[in-house]
C-alpha positions in Angstrom: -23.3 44.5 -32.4 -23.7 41.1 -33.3 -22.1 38.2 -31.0 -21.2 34.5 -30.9 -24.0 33.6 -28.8 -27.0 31.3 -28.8 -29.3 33.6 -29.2 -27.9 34.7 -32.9 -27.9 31.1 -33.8 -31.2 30.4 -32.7 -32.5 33.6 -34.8 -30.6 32.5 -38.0 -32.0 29.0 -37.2 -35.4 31.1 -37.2 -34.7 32.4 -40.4 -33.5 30.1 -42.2 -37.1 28.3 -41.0 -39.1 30.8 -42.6 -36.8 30.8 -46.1 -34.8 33.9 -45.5 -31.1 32.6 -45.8 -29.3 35.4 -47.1 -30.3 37.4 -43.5 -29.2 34.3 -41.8 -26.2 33.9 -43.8 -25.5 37.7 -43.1 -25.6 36.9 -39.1 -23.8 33.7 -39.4 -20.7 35.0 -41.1 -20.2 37.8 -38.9 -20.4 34.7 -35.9 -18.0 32.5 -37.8 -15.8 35.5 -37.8 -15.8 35.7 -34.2 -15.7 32.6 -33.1 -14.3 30.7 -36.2 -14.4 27.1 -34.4 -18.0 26.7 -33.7 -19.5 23.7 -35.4 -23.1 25.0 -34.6 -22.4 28.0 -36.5 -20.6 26.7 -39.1 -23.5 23.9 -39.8 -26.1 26.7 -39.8 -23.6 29.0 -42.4 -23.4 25.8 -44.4 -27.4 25.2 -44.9 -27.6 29.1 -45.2 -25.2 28.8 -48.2 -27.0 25.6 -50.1 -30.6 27.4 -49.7 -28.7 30.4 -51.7 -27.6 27.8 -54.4 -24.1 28.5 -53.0 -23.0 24.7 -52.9 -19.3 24.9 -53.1 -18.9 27.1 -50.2 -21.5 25.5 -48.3 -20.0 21.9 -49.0 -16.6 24.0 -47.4 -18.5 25.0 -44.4 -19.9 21.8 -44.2 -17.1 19.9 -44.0 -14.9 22.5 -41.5 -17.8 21.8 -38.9 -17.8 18.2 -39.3 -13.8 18.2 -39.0 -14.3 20.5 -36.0 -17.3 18.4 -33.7 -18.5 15.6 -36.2 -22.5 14.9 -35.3 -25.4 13.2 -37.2 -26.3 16.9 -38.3 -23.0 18.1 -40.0 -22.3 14.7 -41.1 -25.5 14.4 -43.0 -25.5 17.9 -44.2 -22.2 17.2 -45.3 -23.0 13.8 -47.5 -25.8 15.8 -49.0 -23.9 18.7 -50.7 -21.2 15.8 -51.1 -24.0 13.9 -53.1 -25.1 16.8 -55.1 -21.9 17.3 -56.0 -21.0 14.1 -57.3 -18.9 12.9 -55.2 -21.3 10.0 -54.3 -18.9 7.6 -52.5 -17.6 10.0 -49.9 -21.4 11.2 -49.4 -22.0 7.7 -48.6 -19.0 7.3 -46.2 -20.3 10.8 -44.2 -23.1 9.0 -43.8 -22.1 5.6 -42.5 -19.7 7.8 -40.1 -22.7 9.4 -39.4 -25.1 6.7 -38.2 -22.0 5.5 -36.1 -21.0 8.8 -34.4 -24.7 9.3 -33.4 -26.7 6.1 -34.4 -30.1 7.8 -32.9 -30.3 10.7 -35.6 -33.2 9.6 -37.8 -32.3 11.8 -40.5 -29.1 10.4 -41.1 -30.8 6.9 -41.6 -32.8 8.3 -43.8 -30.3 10.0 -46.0 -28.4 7.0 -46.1 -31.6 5.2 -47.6 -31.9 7.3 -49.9 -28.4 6.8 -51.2 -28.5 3.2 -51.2 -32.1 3.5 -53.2 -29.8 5.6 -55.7 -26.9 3.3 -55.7 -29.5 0.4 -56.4 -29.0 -1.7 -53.3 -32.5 -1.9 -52.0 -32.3 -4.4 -49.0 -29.5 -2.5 -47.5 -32.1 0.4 -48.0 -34.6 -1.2 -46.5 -32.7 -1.7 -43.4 -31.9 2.0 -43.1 -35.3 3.3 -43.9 -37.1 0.7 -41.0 -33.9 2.2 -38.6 -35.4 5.4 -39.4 -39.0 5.3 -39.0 -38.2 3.0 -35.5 -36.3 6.2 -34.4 -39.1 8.8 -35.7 -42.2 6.7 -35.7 -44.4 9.8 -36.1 -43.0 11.4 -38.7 -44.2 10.9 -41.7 -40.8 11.1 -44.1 -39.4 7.8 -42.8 -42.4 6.1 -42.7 -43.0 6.8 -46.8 -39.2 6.0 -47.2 -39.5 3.1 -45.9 -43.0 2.2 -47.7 -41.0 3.0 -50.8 -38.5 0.5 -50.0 -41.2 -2.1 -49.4 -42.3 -1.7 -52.6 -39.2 -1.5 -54.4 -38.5 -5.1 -53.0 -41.8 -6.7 -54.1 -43.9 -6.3 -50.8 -46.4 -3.6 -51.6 -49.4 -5.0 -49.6 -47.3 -4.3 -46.6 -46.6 -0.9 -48.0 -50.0 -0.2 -48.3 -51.2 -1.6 -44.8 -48.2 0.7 -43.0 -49.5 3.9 -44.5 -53.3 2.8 -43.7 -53.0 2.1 -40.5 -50.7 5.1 -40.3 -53.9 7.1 -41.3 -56.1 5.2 -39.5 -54.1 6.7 -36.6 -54.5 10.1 -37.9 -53.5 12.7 -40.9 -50.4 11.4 -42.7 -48.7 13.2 -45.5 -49.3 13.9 -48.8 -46.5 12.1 -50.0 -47.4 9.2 -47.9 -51.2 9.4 -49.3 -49.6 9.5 -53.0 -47.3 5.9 -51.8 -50.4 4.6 -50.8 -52.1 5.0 -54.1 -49.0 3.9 -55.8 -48.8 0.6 -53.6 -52.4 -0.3 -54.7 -51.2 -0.7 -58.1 -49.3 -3.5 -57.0 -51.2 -5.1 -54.8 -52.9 -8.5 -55.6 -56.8 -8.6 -55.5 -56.7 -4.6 -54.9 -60.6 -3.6 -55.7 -60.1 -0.8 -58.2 -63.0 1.2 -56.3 -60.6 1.5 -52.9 -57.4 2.4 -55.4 -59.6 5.1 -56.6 -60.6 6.0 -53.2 -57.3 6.6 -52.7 -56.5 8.4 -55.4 -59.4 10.9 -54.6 -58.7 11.2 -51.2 -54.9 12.3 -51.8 -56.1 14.6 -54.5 -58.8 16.5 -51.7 -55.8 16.3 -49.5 -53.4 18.2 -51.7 -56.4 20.4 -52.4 -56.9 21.3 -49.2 -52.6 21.8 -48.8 -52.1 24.1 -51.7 -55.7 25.9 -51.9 -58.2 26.8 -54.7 -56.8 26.3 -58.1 -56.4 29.2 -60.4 -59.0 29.9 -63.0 -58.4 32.7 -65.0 -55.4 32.9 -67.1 -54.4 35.8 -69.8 -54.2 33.2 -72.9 -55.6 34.5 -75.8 -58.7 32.3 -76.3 -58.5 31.7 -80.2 -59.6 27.9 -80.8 -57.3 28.4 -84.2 -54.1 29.6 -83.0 -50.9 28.0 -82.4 -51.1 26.2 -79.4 -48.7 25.9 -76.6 -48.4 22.7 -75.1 -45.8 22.2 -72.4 -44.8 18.4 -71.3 -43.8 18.4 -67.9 -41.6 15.4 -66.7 -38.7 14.5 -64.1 -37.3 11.2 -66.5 -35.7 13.3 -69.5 -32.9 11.2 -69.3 -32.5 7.1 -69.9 -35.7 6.4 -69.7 -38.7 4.2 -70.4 -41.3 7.0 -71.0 -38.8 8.6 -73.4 -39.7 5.6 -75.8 -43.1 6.9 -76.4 -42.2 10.9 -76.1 -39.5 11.3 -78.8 -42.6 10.5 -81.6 -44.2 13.6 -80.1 -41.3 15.8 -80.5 -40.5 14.4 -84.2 -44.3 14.5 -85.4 -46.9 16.9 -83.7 -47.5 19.6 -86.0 -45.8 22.5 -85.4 -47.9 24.5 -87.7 -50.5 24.3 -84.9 -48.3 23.9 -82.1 -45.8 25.3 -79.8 -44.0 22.8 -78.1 -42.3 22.8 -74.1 -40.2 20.8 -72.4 -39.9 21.1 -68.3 -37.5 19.1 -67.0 -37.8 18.6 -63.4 -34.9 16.5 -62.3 -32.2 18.5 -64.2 -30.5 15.2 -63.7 -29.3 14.9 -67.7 -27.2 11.9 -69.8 -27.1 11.2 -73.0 -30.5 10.6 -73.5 -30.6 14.3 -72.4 -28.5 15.2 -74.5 -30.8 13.5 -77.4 -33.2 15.1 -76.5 -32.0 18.5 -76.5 -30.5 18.2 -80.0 -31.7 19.3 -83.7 -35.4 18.2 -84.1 -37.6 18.4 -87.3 -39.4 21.3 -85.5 -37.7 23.2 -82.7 -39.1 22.4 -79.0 -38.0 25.2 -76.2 -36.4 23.8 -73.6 -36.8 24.6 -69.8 -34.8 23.1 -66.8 -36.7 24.6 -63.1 -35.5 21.0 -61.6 -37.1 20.5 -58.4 -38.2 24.1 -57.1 -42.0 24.2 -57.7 -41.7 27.8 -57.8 -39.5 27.8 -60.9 -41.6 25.4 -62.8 -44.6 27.5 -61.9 -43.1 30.9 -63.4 -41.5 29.0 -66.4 -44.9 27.8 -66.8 -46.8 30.9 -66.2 -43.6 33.1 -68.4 -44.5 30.6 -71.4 -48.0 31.3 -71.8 -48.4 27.7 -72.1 -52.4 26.5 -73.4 -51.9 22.7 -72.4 -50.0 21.9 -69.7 -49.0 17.5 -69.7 -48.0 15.5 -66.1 -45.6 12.7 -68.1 -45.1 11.7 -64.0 -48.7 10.7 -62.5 -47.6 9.4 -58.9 -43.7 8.3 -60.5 -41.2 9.5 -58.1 -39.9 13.4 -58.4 -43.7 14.1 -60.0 -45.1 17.8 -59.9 -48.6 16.5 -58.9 -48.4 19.7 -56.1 -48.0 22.2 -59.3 -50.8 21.0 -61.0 -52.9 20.9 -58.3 -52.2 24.6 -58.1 -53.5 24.6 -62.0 -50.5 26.3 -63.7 -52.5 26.0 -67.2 -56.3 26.6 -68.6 -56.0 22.9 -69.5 -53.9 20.5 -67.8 -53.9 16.5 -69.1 -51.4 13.7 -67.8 -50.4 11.0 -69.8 -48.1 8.2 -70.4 -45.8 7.9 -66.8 -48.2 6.6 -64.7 -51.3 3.6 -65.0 -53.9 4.9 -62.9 -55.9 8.3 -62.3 -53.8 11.4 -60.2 -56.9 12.0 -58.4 -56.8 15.8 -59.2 -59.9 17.8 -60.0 -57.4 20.4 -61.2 -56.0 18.1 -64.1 -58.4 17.9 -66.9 -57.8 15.0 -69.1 -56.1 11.3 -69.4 -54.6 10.1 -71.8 -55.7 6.0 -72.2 -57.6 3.8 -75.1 -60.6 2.1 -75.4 -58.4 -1.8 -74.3 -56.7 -0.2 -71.3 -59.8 1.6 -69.9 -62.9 0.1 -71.4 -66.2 2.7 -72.1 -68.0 3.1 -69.2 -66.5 1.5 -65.9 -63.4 2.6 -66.5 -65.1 6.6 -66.3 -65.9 6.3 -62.8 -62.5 5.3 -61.4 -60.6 8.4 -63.0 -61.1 12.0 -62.2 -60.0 13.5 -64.8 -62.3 12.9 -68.4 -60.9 9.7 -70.3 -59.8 10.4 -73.8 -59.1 7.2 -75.9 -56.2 7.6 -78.1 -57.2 4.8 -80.3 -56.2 1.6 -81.4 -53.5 2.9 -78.9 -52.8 5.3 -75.6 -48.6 5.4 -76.8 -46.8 5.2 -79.6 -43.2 3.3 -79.2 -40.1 3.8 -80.2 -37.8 0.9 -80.8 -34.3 1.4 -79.6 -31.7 2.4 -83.2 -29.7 0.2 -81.8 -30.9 -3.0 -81.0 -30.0 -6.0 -82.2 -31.6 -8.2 -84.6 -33.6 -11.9 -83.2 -32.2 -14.1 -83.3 -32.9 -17.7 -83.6 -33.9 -20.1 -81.1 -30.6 -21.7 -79.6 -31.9 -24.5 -77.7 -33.6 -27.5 -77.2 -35.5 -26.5 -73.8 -38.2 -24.0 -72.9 -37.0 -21.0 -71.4 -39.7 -18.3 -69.8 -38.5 -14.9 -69.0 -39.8 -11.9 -67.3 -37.8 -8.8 -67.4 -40.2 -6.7 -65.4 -39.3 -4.5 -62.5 -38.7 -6.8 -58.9 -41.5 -4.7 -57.5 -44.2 -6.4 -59.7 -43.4 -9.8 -58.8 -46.0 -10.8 -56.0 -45.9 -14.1 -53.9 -49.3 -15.0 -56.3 -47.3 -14.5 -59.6 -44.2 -16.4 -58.2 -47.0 -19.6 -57.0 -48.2 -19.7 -61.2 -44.5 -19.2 -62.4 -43.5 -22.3 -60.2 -46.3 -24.7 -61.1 -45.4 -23.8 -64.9 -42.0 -24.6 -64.5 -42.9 -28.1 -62.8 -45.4 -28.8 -65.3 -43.0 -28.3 -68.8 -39.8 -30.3 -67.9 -36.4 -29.2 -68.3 -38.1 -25.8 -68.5 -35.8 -22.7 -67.0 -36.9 -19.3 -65.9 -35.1 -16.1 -66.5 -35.7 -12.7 -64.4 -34.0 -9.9 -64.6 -34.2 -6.5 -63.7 -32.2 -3.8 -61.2 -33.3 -5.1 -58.3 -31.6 -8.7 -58.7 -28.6 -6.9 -58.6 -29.1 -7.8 -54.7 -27.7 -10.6 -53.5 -30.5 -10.6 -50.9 -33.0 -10.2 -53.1 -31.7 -12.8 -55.7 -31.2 -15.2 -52.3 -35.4 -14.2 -51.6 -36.4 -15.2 -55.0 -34.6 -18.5 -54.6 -35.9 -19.2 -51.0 -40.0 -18.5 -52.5 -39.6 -21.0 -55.4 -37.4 -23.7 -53.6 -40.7 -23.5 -51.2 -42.7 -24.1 -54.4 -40.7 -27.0 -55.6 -38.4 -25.3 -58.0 -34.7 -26.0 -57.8 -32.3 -22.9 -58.0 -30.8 -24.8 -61.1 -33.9 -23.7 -62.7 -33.7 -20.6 -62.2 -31.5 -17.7 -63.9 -31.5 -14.4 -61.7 -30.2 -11.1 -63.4 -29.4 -8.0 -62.6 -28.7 -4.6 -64.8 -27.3 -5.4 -67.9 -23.9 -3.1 -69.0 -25.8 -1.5 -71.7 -29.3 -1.2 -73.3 -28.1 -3.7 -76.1 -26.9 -5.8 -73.8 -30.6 -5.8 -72.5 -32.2 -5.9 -75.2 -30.0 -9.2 -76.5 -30.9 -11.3 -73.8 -34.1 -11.7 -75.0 -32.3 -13.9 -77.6 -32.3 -16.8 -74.8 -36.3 -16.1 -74.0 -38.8 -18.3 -76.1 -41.8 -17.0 -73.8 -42.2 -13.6 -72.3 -44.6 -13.4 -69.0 -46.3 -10.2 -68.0 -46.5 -9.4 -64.4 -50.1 -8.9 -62.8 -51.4 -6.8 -61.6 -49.5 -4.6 -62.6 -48.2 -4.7 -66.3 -44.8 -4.2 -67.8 -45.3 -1.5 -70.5 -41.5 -1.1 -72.0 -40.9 -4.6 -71.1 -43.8 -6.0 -73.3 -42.5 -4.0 -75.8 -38.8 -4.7 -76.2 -39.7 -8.4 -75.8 -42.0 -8.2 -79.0 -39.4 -6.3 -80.9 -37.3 -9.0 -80.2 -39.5 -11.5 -81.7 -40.7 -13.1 -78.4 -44.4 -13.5 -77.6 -45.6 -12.7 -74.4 -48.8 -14.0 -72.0 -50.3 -11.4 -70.6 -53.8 -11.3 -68.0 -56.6 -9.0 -68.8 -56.9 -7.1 -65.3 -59.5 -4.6 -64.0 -58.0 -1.6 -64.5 -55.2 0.6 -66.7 -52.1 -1.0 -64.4 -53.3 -4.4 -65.8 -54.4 -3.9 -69.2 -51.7 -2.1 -70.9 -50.7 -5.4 -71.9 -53.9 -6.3 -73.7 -53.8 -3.0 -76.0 -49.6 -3.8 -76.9 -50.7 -7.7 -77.6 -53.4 -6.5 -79.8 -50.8 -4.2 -81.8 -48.8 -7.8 -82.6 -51.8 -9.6 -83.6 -51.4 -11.7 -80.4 -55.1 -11.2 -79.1 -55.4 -15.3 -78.2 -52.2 -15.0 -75.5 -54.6 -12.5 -73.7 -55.8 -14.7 -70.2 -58.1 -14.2 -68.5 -56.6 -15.3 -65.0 -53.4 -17.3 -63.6 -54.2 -20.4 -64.2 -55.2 -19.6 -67.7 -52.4 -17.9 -68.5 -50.0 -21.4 -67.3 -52.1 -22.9 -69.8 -51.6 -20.7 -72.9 -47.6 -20.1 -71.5 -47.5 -24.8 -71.6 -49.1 -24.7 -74.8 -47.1 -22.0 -77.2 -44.2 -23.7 -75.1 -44.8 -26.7 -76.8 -45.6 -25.0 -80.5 -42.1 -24.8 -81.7 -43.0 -23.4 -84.9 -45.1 -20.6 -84.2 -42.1 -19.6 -81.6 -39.4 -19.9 -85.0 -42.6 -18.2 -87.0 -43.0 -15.7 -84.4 -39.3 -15.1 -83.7 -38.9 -14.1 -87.7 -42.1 -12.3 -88.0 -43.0 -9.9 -84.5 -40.7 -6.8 -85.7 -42.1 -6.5 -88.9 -45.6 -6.9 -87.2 -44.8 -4.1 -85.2 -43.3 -1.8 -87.6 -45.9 -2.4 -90.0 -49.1 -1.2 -87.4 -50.1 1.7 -85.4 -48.3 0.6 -82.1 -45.2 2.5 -83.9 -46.9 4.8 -86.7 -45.4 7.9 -85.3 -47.2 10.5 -87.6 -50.3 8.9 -87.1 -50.2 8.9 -83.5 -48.9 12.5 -83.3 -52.5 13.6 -85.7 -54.2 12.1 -83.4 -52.8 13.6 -80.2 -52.8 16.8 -81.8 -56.6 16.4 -82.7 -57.4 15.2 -79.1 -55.3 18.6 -78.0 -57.0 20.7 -80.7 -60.5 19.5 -79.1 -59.4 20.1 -75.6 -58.3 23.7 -76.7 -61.2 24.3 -78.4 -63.7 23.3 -75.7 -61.6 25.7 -73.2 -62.5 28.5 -75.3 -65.9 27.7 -75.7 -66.5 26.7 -71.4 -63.4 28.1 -69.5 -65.2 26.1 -66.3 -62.6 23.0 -65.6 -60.8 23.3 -68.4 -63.4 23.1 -70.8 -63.8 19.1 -70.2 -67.8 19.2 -70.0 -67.7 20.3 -73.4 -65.1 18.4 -75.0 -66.2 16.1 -77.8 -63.4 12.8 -78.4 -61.8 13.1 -82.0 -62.2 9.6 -83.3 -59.5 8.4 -86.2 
């Protein structure tokens, strides 16, 4: 007979441990029947219930425990379901109530970071995610949290110093390893031989984590058969990387192949809903959201030839999956600027201006295939407005890049150019200003560089994307971020007829905006440092004509080259996934890659 005592929680606690929740669920209920006011129990039968997918009755259970004996556990269990579900701003309140009734429970810290980060307030996030690590300073999911928050506010360097000296102190993470190599991208003089250490080191780790990689699959090995290519993201949704997929779903050739969708977020909008609409070509759709397991038998179910990571390091990636080599060639692409550092995945997508022959090789590794003229093909927003004409009779700079890309080195060149062209105003925008901390941390930085707040205009998220997108009307001069380029940002602000100044970098993060420029014809506003790039920004300032020329001419640029030649791009994807295919059928040792030849267009 089963009782109310400890000893049945502590053996559904034990199962639920070791992933057998419907047991545990079976022990718990017969407790709850007995003894229908213990909040132990009821907490237990509520995690049993939302590892069964059961969420409504969990989210019941939840709640009847925190009613009963409200602690940091039930509470936060509570405001999770409660999130899940929806019903964000109570999950928040269970959590504020939560930090209150027992203000030492990391985990409800940490929860409630996470829901600020989703709610885009990221100093208040911050906060919670430092309150968390200081509570559990061994443990490594606050300490990433927290990392991530740095970076989100523009401090990666001290991201990337907590997690080394973290290391330095002994194993961290996985995670924490992959916020590391994320941080580096960010990071001002970052030598791009330590961001590939990094890279490599994570990738051993995860090796070492999830084991040998599988090498034989049951693919029929036909170079000349329809291929099945599976694209594997978390950001099907409202997007920037859905810019540059929708030309792959409209134009590869489905003659030759078979095209998946994985979406690992399950998190779907409208864009979703775009997506998953009539195509010219049908694409077969799969949703296995965040269970690894699911992805891997969707994956393994589809028979799938050529497996693409759309994430890289991107929050909510599937780096573990890949690791575990789900495909005979796997490839990543597009959603992040740097190398995974996986021996598992096979190929990179880049071109021959973002990752030059020959130095570029060493700091991936995966095999470098140049896409060229260009890695990504864009698509311009239906929607967006037309340029419009300059409107006034000062200079006005804007970057629209995310907050995070903003370093104290970039904000010391924006303030000298704004002293140096008079009346001259500067306009960011992006989520993060959204903040009135951050917008206040801005202003402090440049008032300590001479620059008034009156020069400056700080934005946050605009109502719409055409709302976004028509700002750019008040911009005469876009400036790229460094190190780390904007990629979308660079691109909207060409389609809307404003030049942008980019720097040439050392590696992919900072020299996607040399291969975009290059698609406008805009090679000479390539710098080659900070202080050359003031001096180009002062002089097309001053050229009001090429800004009206340029303002009346950039779309047209655009449409008219390979930047947005969708069927031209997709050929040459397809070639490159063709020759990949091909050289896996001839070598099936790592995917093929020793063999593989570049197509050239």
């Amino acid at each position: 007979m089963v009782g109310g005592g400890s000893d049945n929680l502590s053996r559904a606690a034990e199962l639920l441990a070791h992933g057998r929740p419907a047991q545990a669920e079976a022990i718990l209920r017969r407790v709850v029947q007995r003894r229908p006011t213990d909040a132990a129990a009821l907490t237990l039968l509520a995690q049993a219930l939302a590892a069964r997918g059961e969420k409504t009755q969990a989210e019941y259970h939840a709640r009847r425990a925190a009613d009963l004996a409200p602690s940091g556990g039930s509470l936060t269990l509570l405001a999770t379901l409660q999130y899940a579900s929806g019903k964000h701003a109570e999950s928040e309140a269970a959590l504020r109530r939560a930090v209150e009734v027992e203000p030492r429970y990391w985990q409800a810290w940490y929860t409630l970071g996470d829901a600020l980060t989703l709610r885009n307030e990221p100093s208040a996030a911050l906060d919670a995610n430092r309150r968390a690590m200081e509570l559990a300073p061994d443990r490594p999911e606050p300490r990433g949290h927290y990392a991530a928050s740095l970076i989100a506010v523009g401090r990666a360097r001290e991201a990337a110093n907590l997690i080394e000296s973290a290391a330095a102190r002994g194993p961290v993470g996985h995670d924490e390893q992959s916020m590391l190599c994320t941080a580096l991208n960010y990071c001002e003089h970052a030598d791009p031989a330590r961001t590939f250490a990094a890279h490599a080191a994570f990738g051993r780790a995860l090796r070492a984590r999830v084991g040998p990689a599988r090498e034989t699959f049951p693919n029929d090995p036909d170079p000349e058969r329809t291929v099945r290519v599976g694209l594997v993201s978390p950001d099907l949704r409202a997007h920037s990387v859905v810019c540059f997929l929708e030309p792959i779903l409209d134009h590869l050739d489905r003659g030759r192949f078979h095209l998946h969708l994985y979406d690992t977020a399950d998190q779907p909008d409208h864009v979703t809903a775009r997506l998953r609409g009539p195509r010219p070509a049908p694409v077969t759709w799969r949703t296995p959201g965040r269970d690894p397991a699911a992805l891997d038998r969707a994956v393994r179910d589809d028979r799938i030839d050529v497996l693409v990571d759309l994430a890289g390091h991107s929050q909510g990636n599937s780096l573990p999956s890949f690791a575990r080599r789900l495909a005979p060639v796997q490839v990543t692409a597009l959603g992040y600027p740097n190398t995974t550092g996986l021996d598992s995945i096979d190929y990179r997508l880049v071109d021959a201006r973002t990752d030059p022959r020959g130095g570029s090789d060493a700091l991936a590794t995966e095999r470098l295939v140049r896409l060229d003229p260009h890695f990504a093909c864009y698509r311009p927003p239906a929607d967006a407005p037309e340029p419009a004409p300059r409107a006034h009779d000062h200079t006005t700079f804007g970057s629209f890049n995310h907050l995070a890309k903003i370093t104290p080195e970039l904000i010391a060149s924006w303030a000298d150019l704004l002293r140096s062209v008079p009346r001259s105003r500067l306009v960011l925008k992006n989520t993060g200003l959204g903040d009135a901390t951050l917008r206040q941390r801005l202003r402090d930085q440049f008032a300590a560089l001479a620059v008034t707040p009156d020069r400056l205009d700080l934005r946050g998220q605009a109502a719409a994307p055409r709302d976004h997108l028509a700002m750019y009307h008040e911009i005469d001069v876009a400036l790229d971020t460094f190190p780390y380029h904007g990629t979308i940002t660079t691109c909207e602000a060409l389609w809307m007829g404003v030049p942008v100044i980019t720097i040439a970098g050392a590696a992919h993060a900072g020299r996607v905006g040399t291969t975009l420029l290059h698609a406008a014809g805009l090679d000479d506003l390539i710098a080659p440092d900070l202080s050359a790039a003031s001096h180009l920004a002062r002089a097309l300032a001053a050229d009001t004509r090429r800004l009206d020329h340029l303002r009346a001419t950039l779309r047209a640029r655009l449409c008219a080259g390979a930047l947005c030649d969708e069927a031209a791009y997709a050929r040459r994807l397809g070639a490159a996934f063709r020759a990949m295919w091909t050289a896996r059928c001839a070598s099936p040792g790592r995917g093929g890659r020793d063999a593989y030849i570049d197509p050239r267009p």
